[in-house]
C-alpha positions as CSV (number, residue, x, y, z in Angstrom):
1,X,0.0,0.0,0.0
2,X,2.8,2.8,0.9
3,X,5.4,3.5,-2.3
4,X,7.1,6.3,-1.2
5,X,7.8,8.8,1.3
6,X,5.1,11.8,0.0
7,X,6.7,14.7,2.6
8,X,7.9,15.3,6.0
9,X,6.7,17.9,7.8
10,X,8.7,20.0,10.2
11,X,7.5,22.2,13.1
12,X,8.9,26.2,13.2
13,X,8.1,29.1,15.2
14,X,9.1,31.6,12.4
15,X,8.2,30.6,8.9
16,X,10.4,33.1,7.1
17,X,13.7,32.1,9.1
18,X,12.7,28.3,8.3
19,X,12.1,29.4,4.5
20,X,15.2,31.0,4.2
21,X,17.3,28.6,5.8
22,X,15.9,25.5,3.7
23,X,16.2,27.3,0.4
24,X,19.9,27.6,1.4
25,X,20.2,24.2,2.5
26,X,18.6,23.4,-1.0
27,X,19.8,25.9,-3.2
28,X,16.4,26.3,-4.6
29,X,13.2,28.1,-3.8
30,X,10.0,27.2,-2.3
31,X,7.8,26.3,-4.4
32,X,4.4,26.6,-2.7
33,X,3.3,28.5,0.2
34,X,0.1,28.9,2.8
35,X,-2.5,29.7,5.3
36,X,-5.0,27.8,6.1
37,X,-6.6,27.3,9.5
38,X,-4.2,29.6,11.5
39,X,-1.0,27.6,10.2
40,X,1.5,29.1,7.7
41,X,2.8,26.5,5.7
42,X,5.9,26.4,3.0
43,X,7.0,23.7,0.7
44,X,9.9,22.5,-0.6
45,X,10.3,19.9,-3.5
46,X,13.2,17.6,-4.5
47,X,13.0,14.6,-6.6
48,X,11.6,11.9,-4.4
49,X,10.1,13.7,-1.1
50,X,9.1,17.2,0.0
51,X,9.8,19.1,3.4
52,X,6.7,20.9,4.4
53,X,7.4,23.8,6.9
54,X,4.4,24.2,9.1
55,X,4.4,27.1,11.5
56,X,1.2,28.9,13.5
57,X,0.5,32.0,12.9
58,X,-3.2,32.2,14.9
59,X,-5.7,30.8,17.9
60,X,-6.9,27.9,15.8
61,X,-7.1,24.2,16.7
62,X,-4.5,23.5,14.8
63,X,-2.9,26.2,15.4
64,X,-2.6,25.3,19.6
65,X,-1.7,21.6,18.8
66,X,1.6,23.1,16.7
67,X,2.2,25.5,19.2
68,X,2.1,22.6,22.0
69,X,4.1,20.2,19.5
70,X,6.9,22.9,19.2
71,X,7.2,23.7,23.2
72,X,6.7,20.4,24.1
73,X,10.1,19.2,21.3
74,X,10.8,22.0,20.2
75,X,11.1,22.8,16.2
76,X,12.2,19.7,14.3
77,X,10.5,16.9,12.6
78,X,6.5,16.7,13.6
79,X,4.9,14.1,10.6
80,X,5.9,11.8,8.4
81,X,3.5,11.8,5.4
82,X,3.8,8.2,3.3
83,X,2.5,8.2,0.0
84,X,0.1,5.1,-1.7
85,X,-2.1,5.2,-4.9
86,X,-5.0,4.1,-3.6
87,X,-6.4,5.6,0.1
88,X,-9.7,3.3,-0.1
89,X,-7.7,0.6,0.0
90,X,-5.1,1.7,2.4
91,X,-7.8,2.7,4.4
92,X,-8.8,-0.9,4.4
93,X,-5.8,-2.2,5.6
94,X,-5.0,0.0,8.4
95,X,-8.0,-1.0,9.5
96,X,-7.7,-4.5,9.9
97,X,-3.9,-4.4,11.0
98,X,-5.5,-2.3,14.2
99,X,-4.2,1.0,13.5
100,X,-7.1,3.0,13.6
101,X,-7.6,5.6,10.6
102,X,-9.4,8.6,10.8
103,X,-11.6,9.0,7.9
104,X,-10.2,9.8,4.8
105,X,-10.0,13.9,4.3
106,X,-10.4,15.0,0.9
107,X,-8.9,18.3,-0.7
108,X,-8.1,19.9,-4.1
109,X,-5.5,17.5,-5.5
110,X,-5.3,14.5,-3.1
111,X,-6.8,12.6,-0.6
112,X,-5.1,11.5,3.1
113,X,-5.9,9.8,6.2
114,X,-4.4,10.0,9.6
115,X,-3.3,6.8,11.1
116,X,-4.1,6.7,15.5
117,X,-0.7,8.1,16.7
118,X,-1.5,6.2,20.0
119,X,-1.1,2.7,17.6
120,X,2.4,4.3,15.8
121,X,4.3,4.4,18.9
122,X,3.7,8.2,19.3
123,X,5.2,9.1,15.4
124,X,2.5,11.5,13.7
125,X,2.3,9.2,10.3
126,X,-0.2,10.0,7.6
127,X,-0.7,8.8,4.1
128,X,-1.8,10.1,1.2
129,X,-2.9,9.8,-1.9
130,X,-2.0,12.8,-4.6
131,X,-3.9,13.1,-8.1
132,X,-0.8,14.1,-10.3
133,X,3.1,14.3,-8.3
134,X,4.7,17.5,-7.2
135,X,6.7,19.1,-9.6
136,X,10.2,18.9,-8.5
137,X,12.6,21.9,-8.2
138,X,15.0,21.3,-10.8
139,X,17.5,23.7,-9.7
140,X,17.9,22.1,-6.0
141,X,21.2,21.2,-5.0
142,X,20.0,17.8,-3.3
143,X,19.1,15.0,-5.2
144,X,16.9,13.9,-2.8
145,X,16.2,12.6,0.6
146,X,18.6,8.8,1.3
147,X,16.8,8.2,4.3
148,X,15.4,9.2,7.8
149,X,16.0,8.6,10.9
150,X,13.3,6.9,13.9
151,X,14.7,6.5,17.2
152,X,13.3,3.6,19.6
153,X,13.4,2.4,22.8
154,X,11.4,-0.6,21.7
155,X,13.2,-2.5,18.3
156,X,11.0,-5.6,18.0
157,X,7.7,-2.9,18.9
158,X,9.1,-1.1,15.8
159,X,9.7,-3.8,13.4
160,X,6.2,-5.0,13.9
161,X,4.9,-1.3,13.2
162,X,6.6,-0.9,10.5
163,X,7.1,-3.6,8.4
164,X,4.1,-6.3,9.7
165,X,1.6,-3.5,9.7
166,X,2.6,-0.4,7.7
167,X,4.0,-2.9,4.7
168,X,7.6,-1.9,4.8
169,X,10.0,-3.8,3.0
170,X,13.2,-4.8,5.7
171,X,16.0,-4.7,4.2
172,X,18.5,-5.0,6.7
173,X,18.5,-5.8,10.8
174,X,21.9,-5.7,12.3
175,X,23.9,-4.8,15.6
176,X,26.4,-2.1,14.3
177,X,28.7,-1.9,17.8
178,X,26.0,-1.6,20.3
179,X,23.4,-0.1,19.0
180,X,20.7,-2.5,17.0
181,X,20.0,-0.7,13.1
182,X,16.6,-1.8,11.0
183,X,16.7,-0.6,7.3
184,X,13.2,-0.3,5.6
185,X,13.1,0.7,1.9
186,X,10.4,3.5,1.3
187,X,10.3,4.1,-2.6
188,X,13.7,5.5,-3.6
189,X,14.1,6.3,-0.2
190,X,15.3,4.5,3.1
191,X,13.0,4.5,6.6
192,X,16.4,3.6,9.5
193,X,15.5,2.7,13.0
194,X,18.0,3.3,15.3
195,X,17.9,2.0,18.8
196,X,18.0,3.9,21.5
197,X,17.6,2.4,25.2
198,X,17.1,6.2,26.8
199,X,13.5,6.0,24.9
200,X,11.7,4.2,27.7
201,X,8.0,5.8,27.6
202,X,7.1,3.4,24.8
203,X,7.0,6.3,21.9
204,X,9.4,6.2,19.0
205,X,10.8,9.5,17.8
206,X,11.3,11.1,14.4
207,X,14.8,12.3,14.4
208,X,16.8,13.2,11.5
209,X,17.3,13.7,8.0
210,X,20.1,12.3,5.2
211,X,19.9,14.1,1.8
212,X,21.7,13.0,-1.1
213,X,24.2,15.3,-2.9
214,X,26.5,14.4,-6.3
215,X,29.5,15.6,-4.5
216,X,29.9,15.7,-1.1
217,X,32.9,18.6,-0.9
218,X,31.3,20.9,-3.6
219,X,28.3,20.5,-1.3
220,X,29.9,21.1,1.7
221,X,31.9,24.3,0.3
222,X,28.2,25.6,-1.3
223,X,27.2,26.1,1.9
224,X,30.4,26.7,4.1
225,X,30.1,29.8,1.5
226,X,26.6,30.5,2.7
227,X,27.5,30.8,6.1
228,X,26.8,27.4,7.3
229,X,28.5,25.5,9.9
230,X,29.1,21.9,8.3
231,X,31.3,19.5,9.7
232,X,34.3,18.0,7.0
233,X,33.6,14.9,4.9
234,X,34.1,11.6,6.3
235,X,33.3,8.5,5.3
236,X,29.3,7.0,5.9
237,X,28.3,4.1,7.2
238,X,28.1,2.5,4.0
239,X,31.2,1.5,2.2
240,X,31.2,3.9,-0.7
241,X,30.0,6.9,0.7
242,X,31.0,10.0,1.8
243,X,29.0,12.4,4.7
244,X,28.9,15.0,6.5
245,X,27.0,16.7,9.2
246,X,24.9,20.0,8.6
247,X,25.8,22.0,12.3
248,X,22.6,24.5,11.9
249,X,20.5,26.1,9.7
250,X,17.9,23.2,9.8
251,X,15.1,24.1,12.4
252,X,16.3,21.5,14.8
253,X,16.2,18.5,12.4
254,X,19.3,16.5,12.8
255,X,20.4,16.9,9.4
256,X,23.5,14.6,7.0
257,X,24.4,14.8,3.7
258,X,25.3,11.7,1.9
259,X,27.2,11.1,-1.4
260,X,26.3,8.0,-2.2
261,X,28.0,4.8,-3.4
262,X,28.0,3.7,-7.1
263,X,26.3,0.7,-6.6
264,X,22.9,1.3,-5.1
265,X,20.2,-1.2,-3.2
């Protein structure tokens, strides 16, 4: 049912700060931009997932649940927004799997439903259905997002979440040192779980970001230029690959950039 990662959404208190600091983390421009409901929202397109920067702006309902998201975390990643091509059907499913779906809300373009954040381990996860894709920015410096991060306290919790009941293809469970890693392949994009034994209220937590870039030190001096405090290049995790961290300028979203390996899952 879920063949991509649609968009994540990220929490801010200022809208125009998070615009600006995005479109230099992106070298592009925002392509669409909002108000609705008391919430000021600003998007930003790369080739296989969007970053959606949500902020309130008045005394709406949605408006005081943003508000209370941000104090209570603080900005950073508040959704995760999967994407499938048919909600009926999705619908369906999450139904029988026990995660409770809201009904399906319907609006200009596509069609989402909210899944019980009390049965996804606390995460915000929604999934939606779009009539036609976003229109990529072709001028954006990232190629796209590699994968994201979900802390959790709870490993084999997660794995049933995520793979038995959301779909997920696994693609990898290992101990790397002494932490326990699970690899789930969303689209062209990767879903890591990381473990982490401080997590011990049941809840995972949406943590960070790893964007892919064609070069990792013409990157990294694009945006050392732009005043951005990046650490240097190392090598990833994955043989191959080269990384390195992006120090601010990212609304509190743990934030890597990756270039990847020739040879490709």
């Amino acid at each position: 049912m879920i063949t991509g990662i649609d968009h994540v959404v990220i929490g801010v208190r200022d809208l125009g700060v998070a615009i600006f600091a995005y479109e230099t983390l992106f070298g592009c421009k925002a392509s669409v931009r909002d108000e609705r409901d008391g919430v000021a929202t600003a998007m930003l397109v790369t080739r296989n997932v969007a970053v959606e920067l949500m902020a309130p702006i008045g005394e709406s309902e949605g408006a005081a649940r943003l508000h209370a998201a941000i104090k209570d975390g603080g900005e950073g990643l508040k959704s995760l927004v999967f994407t499938t091509p048919d909600i009926v059907n999705a619908h369906r499913r999450y139904e029988r799997v026990g995660l409770a779906p809201q009904e399906i809300v319907e609006r200009e373009g596509w069609r989402s439903v909210r899944l019980d954040t009390a049965r996804t381990r606390g995460v915000r996860i929604f999934v939606l259905q779009r009539d036609a894709p976003l229109d990529a920015a072709s001028d954006a410096a990232v190629a796209g997002l590699d994968h994201f991060v979900v802390r959790s306290g709870d490993m084999d919790g997660a794995a049933s979440l995520y793979g038995a009941r959301l779909g997920l293809d696994m693609r990898l469970d290992r101990e790397v040192a002494v932490r326990r890693l699970m690899f789930f392949r969303c689209g062209d994009g990767f879903m890591e779980v990381a473990r982490d034994e401080a997590i011990t209220d049941g809840k995972d937590r949406l943590w960070g970001l790893s964007w892919r870039v064609a070069d990792a030190d013409a990157a990294r001096a694009r945006l050392t230029e732009a005043g951005v405090n990046v650490s240097e290049v190392r090598a990833g995790f994955k043989p191959g690959t080269r990384v390195f961290t992006v120090r601010d300028g990212t609304c509190g979203v743990p934030t890597l950039m990756i270039e990847p390996s020739r040879q490709r899952d």
